[in-house]
N, C-alpha and C positions, 0 to 999 in steps of 0.2 A: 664480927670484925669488919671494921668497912676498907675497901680497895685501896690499893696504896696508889697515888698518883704516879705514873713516870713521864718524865722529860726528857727528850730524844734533843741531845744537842749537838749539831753537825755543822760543819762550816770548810771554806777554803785555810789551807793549810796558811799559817799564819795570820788567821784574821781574827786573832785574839779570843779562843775558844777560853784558851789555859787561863787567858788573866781574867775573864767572865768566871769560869770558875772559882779561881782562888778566891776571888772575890767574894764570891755565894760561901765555898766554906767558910772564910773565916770573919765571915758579920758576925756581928752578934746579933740574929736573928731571931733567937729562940724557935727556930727550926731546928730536928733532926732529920740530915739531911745525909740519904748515902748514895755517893755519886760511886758509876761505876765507870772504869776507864780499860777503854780495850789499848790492851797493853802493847799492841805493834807498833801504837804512834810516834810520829817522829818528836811528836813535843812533850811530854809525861810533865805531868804538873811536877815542879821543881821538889827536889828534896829536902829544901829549908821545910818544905810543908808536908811531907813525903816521907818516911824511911824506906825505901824502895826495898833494900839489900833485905830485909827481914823475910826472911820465909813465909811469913803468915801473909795472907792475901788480901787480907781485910784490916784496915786500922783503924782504930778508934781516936780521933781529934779533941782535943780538949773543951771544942763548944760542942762538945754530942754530935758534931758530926761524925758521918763513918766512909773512907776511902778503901776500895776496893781495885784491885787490876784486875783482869778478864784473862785469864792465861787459858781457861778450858773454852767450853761456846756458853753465851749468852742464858741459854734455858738454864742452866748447872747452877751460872751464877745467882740468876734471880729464887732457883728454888731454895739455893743454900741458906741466903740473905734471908726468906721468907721462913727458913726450917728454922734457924738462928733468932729470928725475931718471936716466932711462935714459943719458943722455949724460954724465954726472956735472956737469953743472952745478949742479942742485938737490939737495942730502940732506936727505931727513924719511924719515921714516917712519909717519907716521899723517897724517890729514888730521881736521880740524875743520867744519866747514859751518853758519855762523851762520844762519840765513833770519832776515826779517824779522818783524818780531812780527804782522805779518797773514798769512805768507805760511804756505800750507797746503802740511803736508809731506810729503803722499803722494807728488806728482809729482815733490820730491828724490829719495825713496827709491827708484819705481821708474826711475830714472834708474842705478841700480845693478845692474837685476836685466834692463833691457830692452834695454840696448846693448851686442853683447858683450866690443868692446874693453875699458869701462870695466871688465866685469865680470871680464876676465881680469886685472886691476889691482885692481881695488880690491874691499873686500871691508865690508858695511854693519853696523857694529858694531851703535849703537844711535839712538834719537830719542832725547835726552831734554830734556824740555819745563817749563820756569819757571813756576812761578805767583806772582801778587804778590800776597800773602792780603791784602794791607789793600781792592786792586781788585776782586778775580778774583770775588766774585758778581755785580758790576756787568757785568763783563766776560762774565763767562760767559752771565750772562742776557742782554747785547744784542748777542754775537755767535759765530756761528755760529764762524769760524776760529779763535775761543778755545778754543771745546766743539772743535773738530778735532784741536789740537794737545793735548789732554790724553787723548782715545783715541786720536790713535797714537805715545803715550810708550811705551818701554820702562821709565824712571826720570822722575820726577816729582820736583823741587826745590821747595820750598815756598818765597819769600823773605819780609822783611817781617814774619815771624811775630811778632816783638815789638812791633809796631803795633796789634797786635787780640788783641781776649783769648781766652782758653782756650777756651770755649766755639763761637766765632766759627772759630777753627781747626780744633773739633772735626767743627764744622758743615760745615766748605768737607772738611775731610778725607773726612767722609763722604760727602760730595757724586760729588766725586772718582774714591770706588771705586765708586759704583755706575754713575760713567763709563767706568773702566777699572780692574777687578780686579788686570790683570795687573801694573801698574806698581805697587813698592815708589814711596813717596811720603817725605820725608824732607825736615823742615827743615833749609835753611841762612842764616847769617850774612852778607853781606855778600860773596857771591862763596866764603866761608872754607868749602871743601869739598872733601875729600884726591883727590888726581889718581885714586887708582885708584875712586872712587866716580863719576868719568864716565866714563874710559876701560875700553875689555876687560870691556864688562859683557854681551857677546855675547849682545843681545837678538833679534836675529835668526839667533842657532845653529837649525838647526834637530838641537834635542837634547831630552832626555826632561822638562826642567823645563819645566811649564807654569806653573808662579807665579802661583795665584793668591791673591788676597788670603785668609785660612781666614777671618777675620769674617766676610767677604761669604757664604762657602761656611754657615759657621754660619746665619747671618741667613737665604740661601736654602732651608736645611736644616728649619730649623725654621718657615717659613713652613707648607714642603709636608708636613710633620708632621703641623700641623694639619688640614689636609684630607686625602688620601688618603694619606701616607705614602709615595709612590715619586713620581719626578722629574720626570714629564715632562707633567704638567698645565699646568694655570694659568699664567700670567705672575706672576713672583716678584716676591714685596716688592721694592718701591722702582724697581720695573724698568716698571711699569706703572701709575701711578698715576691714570690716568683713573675708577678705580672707587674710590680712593683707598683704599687696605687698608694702611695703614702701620700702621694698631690690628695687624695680628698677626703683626709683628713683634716677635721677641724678643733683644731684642740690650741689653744692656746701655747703648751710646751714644746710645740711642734717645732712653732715659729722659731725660734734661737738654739734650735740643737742643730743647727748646721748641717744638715741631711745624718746626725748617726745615727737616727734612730732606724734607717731602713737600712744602713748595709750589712745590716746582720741578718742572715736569715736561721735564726737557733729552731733546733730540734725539738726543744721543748717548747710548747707552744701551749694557750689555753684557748677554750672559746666558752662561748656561752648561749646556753639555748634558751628559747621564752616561748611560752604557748597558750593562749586563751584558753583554748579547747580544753576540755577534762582527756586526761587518760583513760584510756581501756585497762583497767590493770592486768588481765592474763598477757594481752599483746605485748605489753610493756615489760613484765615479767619476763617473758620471753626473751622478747627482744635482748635488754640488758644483759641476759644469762650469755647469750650468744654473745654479745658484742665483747664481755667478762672475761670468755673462755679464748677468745681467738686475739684479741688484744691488749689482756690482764696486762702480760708484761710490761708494755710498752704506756699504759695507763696508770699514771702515779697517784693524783687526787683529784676524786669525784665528788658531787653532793650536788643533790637536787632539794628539792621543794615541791613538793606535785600537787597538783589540782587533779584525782580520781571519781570517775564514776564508781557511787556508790557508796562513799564517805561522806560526811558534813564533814571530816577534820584533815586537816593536811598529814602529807606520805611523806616523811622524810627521809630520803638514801645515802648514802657516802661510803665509800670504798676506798681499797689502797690496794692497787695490781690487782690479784682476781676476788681476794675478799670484797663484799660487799656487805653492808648491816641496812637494814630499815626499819622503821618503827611509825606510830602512828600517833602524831603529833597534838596538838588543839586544835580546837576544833575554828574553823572559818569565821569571823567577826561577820557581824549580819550585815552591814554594811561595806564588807572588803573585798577589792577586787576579787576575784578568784583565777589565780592563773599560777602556771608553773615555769620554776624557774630553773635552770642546770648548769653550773661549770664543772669544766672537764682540762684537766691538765692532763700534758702525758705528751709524747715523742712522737713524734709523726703520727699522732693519729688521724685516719682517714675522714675531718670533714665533716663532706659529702655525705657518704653513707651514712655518717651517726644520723646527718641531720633528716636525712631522706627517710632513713628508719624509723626516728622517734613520730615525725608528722607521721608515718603509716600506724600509729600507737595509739594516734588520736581519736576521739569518741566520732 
């Protein structure tokens, strides 16, 4: 039987999680699709769609979708859902996972990766996390579970966009990636956004694309331009702004956001590491293990690309808190660069040492 996909969908309370859903149930998709909804939420998809009052915790929808509440923990549900489908009781084929709009989504995810029944079932497509542009600087500045659930998106929905003007959008846009590079960001309508733009966006393949945003890559690029010309000094534009150096920055979006893009200085932050050199891989091993165990927590989503001594084929990593996964990718195109590449999202993390540590890593 092959793995069932799940979609981890998180967002700021009111930024149209429910109507993204209803939406997904009730296409006619010819999907079966069973979402599961952690039942403390303040918004419970409505009961025109809904019988809530029924006992039974699982309903069956008329397009084969199936509607589940979470009244016990997350592992119970998923094994039930999987005991029920094994029996032919239940048919889907994908699963959905609402959280609640405070609820941080690390501890969903590795709920995927740290129990193995689950994981021989089911298999963690992607996060992807709501924002309600007309709220989400309020939100973002007064709370921390906001800034959580936007570094560890895979995909980033924007709603509300026609509530706040251009600028305003351009402002939170930017905001955004210098929270998470990796996530494509992408207004939508009213819930109105094509099935295959949440599902099957295999953000936790661990495969050769590391996605990240090229502005961001520009902007970083041309920071370290200006000063020594290679990569691994200073803390980058917009990633550090306690010295406030957003002056040298050169990004075109810069110019007309009217200084907001630096009086935020958010907790969540990413950066990104680059290195010619091949890896030592014990050192590196190592390293990671250490940096894993002592900053898991505060380390939301990682993924490298590596260039090791000792392989023709690329090393790819990616983690969520202390989990970590690797595997050993294709092999080097004879004429391709060869170099390694790492984003690292996560809440104050230290830098300096990452960066001091991974260059002691190098061949």
């Amino acid at each position: 039987m092959s793995l069932i996909p799940a979609t981890i969908l998180t967002g700021f309370l009111g930024s149209g999680k429910t109507t993204l859903l209803k939406r997904v149930l009730s296409e006619a998709h010819g999907q079966k699709i069973a979402v599961i909804e952690n039942e403390f939420g303040e918004e419970n998809i409505d009961n025109d769609i809904l019988v809530t009052e029924s006992k039974e915790q699982i309903i069956q929808m008329s397009n084969g979708c199936i509607c589940c509440t979470i009244r016990e923990d997350l592992r119970e549900t998923l094994q039930l859902l999987a005991a029920k489908k094994r029996k032919g009781l239940l048919d889907f084929e994908r699963i959905i996972i609402e959280t609640t709009g405070l609820a941080d989504p690390g501890p969903v995810a590795q709920t995927f990766f740290m129990d193995e029944e689950i994981a021989e079932t089911y298999l963690i497509d992607s996060i992807i996390t709501l924002v309600d542009a007309k709220h989400a600087a309020q939100q973002l500045n007064d709370r921390q579970e906001a800034r959580r659930q936007v570094g560890f998106a895979d995909q980033i929905f924007l709603s509300k966009t026609d509530l706040v003007s251009a600028e305003e959008v351009d402002a939170l846009t930017h905001r955004l990636k210098h929270m998470n590079p990796r996530a494509p960001i992408k207004a939508v309508h009213f819930g109105e956004v094509a099935l295959k733009e949440v599902l099957d966006l295999r953000g936790f393949n661990l495969n050769t694309k590391l996605d990240i945003d090229p502005d961001f890559l520009k902007e970083e690029d041309a920071h370290d331009h200006d000063h020594h010309g290679h990569d691994h000094d200073h803390s980058h534009c917009g990633h550090d702004h306690t010295h406030d150096h957003g002056a040298h920055c050169h990004h075109p979006s810069h110019q007309h956001s009217h200084g907001h893009h630096h009086h935020h200085d958010d907790d969540v932050k990413s950066f990104v590491y680059r290195a010619e050199r091949p890896f030592d891989p014990a050192k590196l091993e190592d390293f990671l293990g250490a940096i894993v165990n002592i900053y898991g927590p505060r380390m939301l989503r990682y993924k490298g690309i590596l260039h090791m001594v000792g392989t023709e084929r690329k090393v790819i990593f990616q983690g969520v808190h202390q989990l970590m996964g690797s595997d050993l990718g294709p092999a080097w195109g004879p004429t391709e660069p060869r170099s390694s590449k790492m984003v690292f999202i996560g809440i104050d993390m230290p830098q300096d040492i990452l960066r001091q540590g991974l260059e002691q890593c190098l061949a």
